[in-house]
C-alpha positions in Angstrom: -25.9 -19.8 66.2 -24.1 -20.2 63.0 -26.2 -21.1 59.9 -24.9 -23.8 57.4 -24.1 -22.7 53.8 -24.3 -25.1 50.6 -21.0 -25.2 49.3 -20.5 -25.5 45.6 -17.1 -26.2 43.8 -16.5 -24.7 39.8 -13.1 -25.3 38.0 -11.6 -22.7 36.4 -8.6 -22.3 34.4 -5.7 -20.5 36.5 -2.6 -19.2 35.3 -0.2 -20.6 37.7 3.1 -19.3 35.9 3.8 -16.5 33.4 7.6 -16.2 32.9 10.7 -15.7 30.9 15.1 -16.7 30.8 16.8 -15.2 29.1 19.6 -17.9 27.3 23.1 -16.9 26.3 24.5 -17.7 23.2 28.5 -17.0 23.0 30.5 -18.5 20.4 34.0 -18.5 18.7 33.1 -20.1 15.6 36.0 -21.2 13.3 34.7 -22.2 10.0 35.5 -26.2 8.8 38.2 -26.8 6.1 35.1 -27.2 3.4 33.8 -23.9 4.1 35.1 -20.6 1.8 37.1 -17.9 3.3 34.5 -15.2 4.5 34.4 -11.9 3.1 31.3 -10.7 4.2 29.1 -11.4 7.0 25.4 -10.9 5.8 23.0 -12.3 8.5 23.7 -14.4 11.5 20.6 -15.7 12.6 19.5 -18.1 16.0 17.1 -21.0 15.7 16.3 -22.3 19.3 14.3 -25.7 19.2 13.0 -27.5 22.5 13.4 -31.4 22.2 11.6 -32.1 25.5 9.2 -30.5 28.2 8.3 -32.0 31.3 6.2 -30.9 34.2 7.1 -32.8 37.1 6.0 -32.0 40.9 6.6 -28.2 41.3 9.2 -28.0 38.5 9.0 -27.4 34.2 12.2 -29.2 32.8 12.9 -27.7 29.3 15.7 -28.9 27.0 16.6 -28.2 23.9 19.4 -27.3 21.0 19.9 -24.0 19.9 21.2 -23.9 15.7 23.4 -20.8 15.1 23.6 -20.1 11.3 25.7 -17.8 9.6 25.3 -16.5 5.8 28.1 -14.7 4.6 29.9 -14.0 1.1 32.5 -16.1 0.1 35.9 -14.7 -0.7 35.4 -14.2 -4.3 32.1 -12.8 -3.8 30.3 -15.2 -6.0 27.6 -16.7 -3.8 25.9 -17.1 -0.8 27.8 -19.5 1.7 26.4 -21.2 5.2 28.2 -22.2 8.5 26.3 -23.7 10.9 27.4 -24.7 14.7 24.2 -27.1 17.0 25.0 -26.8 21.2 22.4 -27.8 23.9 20.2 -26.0 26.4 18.4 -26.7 29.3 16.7 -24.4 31.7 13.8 -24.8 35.1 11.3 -22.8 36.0 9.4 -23.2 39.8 5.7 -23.9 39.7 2.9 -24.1 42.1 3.1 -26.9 44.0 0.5 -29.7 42.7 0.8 -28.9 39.0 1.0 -32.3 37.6 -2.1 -31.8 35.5 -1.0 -28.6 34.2 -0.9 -27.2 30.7 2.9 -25.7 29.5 2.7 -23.7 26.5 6.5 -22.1 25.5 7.5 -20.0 22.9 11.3 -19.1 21.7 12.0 -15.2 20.9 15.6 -13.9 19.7 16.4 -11.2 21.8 19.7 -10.2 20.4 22.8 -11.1 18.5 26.0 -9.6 17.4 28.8 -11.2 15.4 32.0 -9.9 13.5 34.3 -11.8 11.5 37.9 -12.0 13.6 39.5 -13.2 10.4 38.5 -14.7 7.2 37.7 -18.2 9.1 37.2 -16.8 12.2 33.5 -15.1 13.8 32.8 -14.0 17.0 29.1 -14.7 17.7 27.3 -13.1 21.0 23.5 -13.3 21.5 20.4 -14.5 23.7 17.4 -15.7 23.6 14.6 -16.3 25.6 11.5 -19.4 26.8 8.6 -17.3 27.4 6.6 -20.1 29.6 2.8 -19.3 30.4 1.4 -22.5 32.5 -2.5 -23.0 33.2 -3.6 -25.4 35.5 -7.5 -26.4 37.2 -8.3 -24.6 40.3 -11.3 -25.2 42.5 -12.9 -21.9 43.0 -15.4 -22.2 45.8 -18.8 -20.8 46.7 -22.1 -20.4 48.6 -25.1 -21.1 47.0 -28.0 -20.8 49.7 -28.2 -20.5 53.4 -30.4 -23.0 55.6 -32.7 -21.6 58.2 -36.3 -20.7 58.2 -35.6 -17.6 59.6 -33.1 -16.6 56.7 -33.8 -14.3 53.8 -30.9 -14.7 51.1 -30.6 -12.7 47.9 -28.6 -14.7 45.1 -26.9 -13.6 42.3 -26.1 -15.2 38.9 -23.3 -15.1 36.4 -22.8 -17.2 33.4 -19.0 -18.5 33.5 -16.6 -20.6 32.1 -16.1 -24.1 33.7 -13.0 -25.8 32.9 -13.9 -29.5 31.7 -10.4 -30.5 30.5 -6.6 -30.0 29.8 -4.4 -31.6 27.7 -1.2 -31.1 25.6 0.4 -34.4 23.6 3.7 -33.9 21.2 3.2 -36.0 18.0 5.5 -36.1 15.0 5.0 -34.8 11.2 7.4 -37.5 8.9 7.2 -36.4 5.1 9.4 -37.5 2.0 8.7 -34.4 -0.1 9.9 -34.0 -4.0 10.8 -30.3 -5.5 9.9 -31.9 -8.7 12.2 -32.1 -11.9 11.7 -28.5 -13.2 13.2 -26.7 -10.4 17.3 -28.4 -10.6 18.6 -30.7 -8.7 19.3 -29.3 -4.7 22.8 -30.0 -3.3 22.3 -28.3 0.2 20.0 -26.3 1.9 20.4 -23.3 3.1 17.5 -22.3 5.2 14.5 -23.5 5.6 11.6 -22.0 7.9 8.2 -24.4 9.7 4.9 -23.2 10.4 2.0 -24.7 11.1 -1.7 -23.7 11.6 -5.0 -25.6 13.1 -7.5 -25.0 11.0 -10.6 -27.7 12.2 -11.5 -29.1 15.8 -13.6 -31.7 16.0 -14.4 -32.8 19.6 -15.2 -36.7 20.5 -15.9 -38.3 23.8 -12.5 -37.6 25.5 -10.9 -37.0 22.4 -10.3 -34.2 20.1 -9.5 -34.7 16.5 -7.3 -31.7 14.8 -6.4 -30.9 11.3 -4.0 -28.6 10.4 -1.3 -27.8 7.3 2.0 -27.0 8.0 3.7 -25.2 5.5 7.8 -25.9 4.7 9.5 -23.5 2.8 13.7 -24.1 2.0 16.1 -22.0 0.3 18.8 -25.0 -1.6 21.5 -24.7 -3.7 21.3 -25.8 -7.1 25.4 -25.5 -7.8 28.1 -25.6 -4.8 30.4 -23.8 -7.6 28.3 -20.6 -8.5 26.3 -21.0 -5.5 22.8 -21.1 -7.6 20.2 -21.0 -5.4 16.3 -21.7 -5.8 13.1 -21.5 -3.4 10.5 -24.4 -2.7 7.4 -24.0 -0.9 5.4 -27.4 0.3 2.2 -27.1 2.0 1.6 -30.3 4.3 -1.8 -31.6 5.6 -1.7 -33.2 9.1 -4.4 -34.5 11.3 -4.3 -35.6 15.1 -6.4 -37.5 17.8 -5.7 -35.7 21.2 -6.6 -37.4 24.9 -8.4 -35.1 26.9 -10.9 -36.5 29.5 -13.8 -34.4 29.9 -14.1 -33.4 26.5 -17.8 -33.6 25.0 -19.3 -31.9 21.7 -20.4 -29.5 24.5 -16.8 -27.8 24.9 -15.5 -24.8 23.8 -11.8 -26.0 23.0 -8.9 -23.8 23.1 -6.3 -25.6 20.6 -2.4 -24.6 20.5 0.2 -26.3 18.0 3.5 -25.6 18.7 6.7 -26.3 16.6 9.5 -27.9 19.2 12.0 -29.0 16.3 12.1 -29.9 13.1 15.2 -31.1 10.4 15.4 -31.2 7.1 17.5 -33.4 4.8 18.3 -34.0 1.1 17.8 -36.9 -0.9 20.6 -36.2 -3.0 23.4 -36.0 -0.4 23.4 -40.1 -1.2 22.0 -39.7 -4.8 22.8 -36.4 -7.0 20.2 -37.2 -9.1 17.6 -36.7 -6.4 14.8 -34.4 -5.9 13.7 -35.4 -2.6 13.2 -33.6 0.6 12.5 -35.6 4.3 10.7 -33.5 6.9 11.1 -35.0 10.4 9.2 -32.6 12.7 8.3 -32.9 16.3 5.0 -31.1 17.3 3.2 -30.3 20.6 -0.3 -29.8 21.2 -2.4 -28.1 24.0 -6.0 -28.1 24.4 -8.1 -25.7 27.5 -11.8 -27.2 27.6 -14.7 -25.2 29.1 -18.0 -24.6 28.9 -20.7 -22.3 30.0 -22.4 -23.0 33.3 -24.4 -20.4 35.3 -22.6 -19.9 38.7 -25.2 -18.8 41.4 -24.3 -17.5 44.7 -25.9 -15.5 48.0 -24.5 -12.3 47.5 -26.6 -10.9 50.8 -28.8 -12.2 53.7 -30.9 -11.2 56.7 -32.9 -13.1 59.6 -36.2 -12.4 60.7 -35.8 -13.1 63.6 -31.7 -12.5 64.8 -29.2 -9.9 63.9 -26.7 -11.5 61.9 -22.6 -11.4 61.4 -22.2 -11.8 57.8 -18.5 -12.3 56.4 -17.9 -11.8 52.6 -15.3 -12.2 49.7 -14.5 -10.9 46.4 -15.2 -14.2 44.1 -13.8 -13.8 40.2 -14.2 -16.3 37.2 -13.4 -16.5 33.9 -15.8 -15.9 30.9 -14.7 -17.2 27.7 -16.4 -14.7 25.0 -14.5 -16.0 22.0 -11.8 -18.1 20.2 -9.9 -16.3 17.5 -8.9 -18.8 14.3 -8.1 -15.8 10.8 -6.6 -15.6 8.0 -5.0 -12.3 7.8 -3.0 -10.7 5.2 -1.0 -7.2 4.8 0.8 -5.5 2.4 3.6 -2.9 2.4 6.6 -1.5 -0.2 10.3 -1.0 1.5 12.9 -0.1 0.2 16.4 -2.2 -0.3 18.9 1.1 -0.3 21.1 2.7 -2.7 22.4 -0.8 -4.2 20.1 -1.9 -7.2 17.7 -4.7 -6.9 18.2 -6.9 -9.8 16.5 -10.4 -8.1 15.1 -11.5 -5.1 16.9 -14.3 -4.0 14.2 -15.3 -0.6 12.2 -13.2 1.6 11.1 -14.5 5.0 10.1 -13.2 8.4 12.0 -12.9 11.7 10.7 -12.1 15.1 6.6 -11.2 15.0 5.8 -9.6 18.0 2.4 -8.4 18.6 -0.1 -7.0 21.7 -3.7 -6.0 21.7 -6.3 -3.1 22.7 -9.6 -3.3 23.2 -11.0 0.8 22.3 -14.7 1.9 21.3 -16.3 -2.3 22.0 -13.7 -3.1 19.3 -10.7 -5.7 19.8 -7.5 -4.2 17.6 -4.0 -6.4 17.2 -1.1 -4.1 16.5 2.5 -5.4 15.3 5.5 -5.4 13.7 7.6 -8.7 11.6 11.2 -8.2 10.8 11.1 -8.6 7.1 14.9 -10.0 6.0 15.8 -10.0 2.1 18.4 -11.6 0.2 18.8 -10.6 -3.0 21.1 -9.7 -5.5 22.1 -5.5 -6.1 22.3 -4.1 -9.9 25.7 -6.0 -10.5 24.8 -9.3 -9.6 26.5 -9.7 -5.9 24.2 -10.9 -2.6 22.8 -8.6 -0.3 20.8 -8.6 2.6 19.0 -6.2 4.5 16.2 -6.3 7.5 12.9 -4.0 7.0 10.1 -3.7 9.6 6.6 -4.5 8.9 3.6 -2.7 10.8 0.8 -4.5 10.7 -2.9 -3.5 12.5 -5.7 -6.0 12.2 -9.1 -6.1 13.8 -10.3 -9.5 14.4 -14.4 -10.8 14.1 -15.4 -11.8 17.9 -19.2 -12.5 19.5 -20.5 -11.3 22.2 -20.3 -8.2 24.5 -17.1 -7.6 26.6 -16.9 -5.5 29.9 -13.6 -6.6 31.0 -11.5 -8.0 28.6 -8.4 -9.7 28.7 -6.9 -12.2 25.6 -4.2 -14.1 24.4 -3.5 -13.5 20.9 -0.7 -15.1 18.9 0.5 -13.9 15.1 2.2 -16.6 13.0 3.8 -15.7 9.6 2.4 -18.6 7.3 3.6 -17.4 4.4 5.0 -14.7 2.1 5.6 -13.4 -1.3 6.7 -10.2 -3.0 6.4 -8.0 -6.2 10.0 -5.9 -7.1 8.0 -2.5 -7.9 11.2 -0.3 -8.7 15.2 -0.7 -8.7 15.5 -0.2 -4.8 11.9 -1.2 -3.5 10.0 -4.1 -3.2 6.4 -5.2 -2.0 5.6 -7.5 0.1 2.5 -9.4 1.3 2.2 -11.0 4.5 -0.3 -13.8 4.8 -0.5 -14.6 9.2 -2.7 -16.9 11.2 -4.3 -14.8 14.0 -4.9 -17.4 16.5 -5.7 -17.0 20.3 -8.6 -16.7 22.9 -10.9 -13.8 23.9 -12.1 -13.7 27.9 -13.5 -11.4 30.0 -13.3 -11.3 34.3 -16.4 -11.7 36.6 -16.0 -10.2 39.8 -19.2 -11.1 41.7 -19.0 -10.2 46.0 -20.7 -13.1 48.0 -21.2 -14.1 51.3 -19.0 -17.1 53.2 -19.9 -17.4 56.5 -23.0 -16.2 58.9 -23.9 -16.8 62.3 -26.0 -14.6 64.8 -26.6 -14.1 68.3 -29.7 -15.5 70.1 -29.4 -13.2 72.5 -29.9 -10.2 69.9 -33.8 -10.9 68.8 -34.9 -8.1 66.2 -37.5 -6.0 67.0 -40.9 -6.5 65.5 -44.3 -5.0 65.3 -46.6 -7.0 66.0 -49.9 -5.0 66.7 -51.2 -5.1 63.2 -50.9 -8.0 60.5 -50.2 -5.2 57.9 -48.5 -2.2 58.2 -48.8 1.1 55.5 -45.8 2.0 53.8 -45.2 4.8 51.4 -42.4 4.0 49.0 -40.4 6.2 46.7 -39.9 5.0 43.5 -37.0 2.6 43.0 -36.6 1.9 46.6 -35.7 -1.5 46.5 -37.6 -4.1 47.9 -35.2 -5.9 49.6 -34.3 -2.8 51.9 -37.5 -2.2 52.4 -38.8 -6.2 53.9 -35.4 -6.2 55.6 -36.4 -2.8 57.6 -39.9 -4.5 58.5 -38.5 -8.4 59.4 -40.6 -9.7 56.2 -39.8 -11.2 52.8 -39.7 -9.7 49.5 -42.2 -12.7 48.1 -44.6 -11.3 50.7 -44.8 -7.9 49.9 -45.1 -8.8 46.2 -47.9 -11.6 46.8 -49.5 -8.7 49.0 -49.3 -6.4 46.1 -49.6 -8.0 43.4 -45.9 -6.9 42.3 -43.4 -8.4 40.1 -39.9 -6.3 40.3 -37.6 -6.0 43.2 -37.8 -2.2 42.7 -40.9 0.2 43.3 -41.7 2.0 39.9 -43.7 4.6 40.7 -44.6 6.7 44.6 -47.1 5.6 46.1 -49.0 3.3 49.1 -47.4 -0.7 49.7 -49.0 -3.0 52.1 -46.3 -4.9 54.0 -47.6 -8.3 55.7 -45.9 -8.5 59.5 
């Protein structure tokens, strides 16, 4: 006979692709007729941005343009000149079938790049970078709750876990006319420029989601194409959202992700010299992951009274979200320049954060490094640039207890500033948004089929309505009314007991 078990069904967030390509970049650059002779190289840098993403049946469809930039001195040494070449990507990576509901989440890392100057108008660039994809989707983990059948004794276990409610991700655009103001010179080009943006409130609706953030834009312009002047500008932009996500309900614990696809920025004064304006056009994508905590209860064992039983079980595991991780973190550290003077910083940004975590002694630690790049000017005036690594160990606040941890923890630079502290050493402080998500593993064993033979009755006692039983303490209940065909209810009703273990030796009566 085979017994029917309730069957229950609980979403859970499953990562259904975690992957990298690797892009090449290769490129003969030969600088336009308005560019100056080079004669120095001092930073090539590549700025991957994705214009689209598209999940569609078992395939993600990314395309975007890569911006190759290259700073170099001018011939007469005077000031810092730019050269900039745009060319298209696209790349696929192969999902799980069914995946049209899924959640893609990319990020761009430089993984290398050499360049020498062939001749004065000539470089030879040769890089890569890579899309680092990590895709979650819903899947229905299924379970047993309880066994029918009179003749059944079931022992259930619980686990609080996380139950997905809702995915989402929706790209929306940031469009800003920004002024430098009239005390800073009027820009004539801009050099670099750098876009990050953090989510700083959630605020959940039916369905919806409403996000605020800032995104901060920092440039680098020229003031005068002759000398090559240059001057910094930093503009700190407020943005708010509304995202779609069905399922959503001031319940949820939601697990927001902004990502920066592409941005450009523009002067004003290319079409009036007199202008002090800035436009952003910026192309953002956000994700949501929505769950929230539901006890999951399953029959982790069983017995008949009455049959001998063929029990088949499997190793069930959920997700447990403990925290979400939104700080504000800052560090500090002095490097040096070299042997060249240090007369003025010209800009300081950051290049290529790379992080991981460890969990030691109940205490979550992020350890990293940025790529620090300068550009200033050495003891006679002339452009430099150099590239200094920056440690950085932080230990982020989190609730709750954690037995098996796992996490997803990004580091954004969101901004940075300096203090020159000697003629070859400067310090610098890092202010990063630690963002990410803190979850744990339940592994709970449970049973998924049982059936029994008729033929293969258990043997009772059934000369006395009670039988004498001397228990050791913590025997265990259960063992113990499985051994005489009984129920554990019984023998506690019978003895007036209230734990499933035996806490002291001694005499138990145990009804047959």
């Amino acid at each position: 006979m085979e017994y029917q078990l309730t069957r229950e069904v609980c979403k859970t967030p499953e990562t259904i692709f975690e992957g990298a390509k690797e892009m090449p970049v290769d490129l003969d650059l030969s600088l336009p007729d308005y560019c100056p002779d080079i004669e120095k190289i001092l930073k090539c840098r590549i700025s991957p941005g994705i214009t689209s993403r598209n999940i569609s049946g078992d395939m993600l469809e990314v395309e975007g343009n890569v911006l190759i930039s290259l700073y170099y001195l001018d011939s007469k040494k005077q000031a810092v000149r730019l050269c900039e070449h745009s060319s298209p990507f696209s790349c696929s990576f192969a999902l799980k079938p069914g995946s049209d509901d899924a959640v893609a989440m990319l990020r761009l890392k430089t993984e290398y790049l050499n360049c020498r100057a062939v001749s004065p108008r000539r470089v030879d660039i040769h890089g890569a970078f890579s899309i680092l994809a990590n895709v979650q989707a819903a899947a229905d983990q299924e379970y047993y709750s309880s066994i029918q059948g009179d003749d059944i004794q079931q022992r259930k276990t619980v686990q609080t876990v996380s139950r997905l409610c809702a995915t989402g991700q929706q790209q929306f655009s940031i469009t800003e006319v920004l002024d430098i103001g009239q005390g800073k010179g009027f820009p004539e080009s801009i050099l670099r420029s750098e876009l990050s943006v953090s989510c700083d409130s959630v605020k959940a609706l039916t369905d919806k989601l409403m996000i605020s953030g800032e995104a901060v834009l920092r440039i680098l312009y020229v003031t005068d194409i002759e000398s090559g002047s240059q001057d910094v500008m930093t503009f700190n932009i407020p943005f708010s959202q509304v995202l779609d996500a069905k399922g959503i309900t001031d319940t949820t614990t939601n697990d927001v992700t902004i990502e920066v696809m592409n941005y450009d920025t523009a002067l004003k004064s290319e079409y009036d010299e007199n202008s002090t304006l800035v436009t952003l056009d910026a192309k953002l994508c956000a994700s949501v992951i929505a769950a929230e905590d539901v006890p999951v209860e399953l029959v982790e064992d069983a017995y008949s009274t009455d049959y001998e039983l063929e029990i088949e079980k499997k190793q069930y595991k959920f997700t447990h979200l403990i925290s979400l991780l939104n700080e504000d973190v800052s560090v500090k550290s002095e490097v040096s320049t070299g042997d060249c003077g240090l007369s003025r910083v010209i800009d300081l940004w950051c290049d290529n954060v790379s992080s991981m975590w460890v969990y030691e002694n109940e205490q979550f630690t992020v350890k990293g490094k940025a790529g620090c790049c300068i550009l200033a000017l050495d003891s006679d005036g002339v452009p430099f640039y150099v590239e200094r690594p920056l440690d950085f160990t932080v230990t982020p606040e989190f609730a709750g207890e954690v037995q098996s941890p796992s996490g997803r923890v990004d580091v954004r630079p969101m901004g940075i500033s300096f203090r020159i502290t000697g003629d070859n050493s400067v310090e610098i402080k890092l202010d990063m948004k630690l963002t990410g998500s803190i979850t744990e593993q339940k592994t709970m064993r449970g049973i998924v089929s049982v059936h029994s033979n008729d033929d293969r009755c258990r043997m009772k006692d059934k000369a006395a309505a009670l039988t004498l039983y001397f228990a050791e303490k913590g025997e265990s209940l259960w063992d113990i009314a499985c051994a005489y065909c009984t129920s554990v209810e019984a023998i506690k009703l019978e003895n007036e007991m209230t734990e499933d273990l035996i806490t002291a030796d001694g005499m138990i009566l145990i009804p047959m």
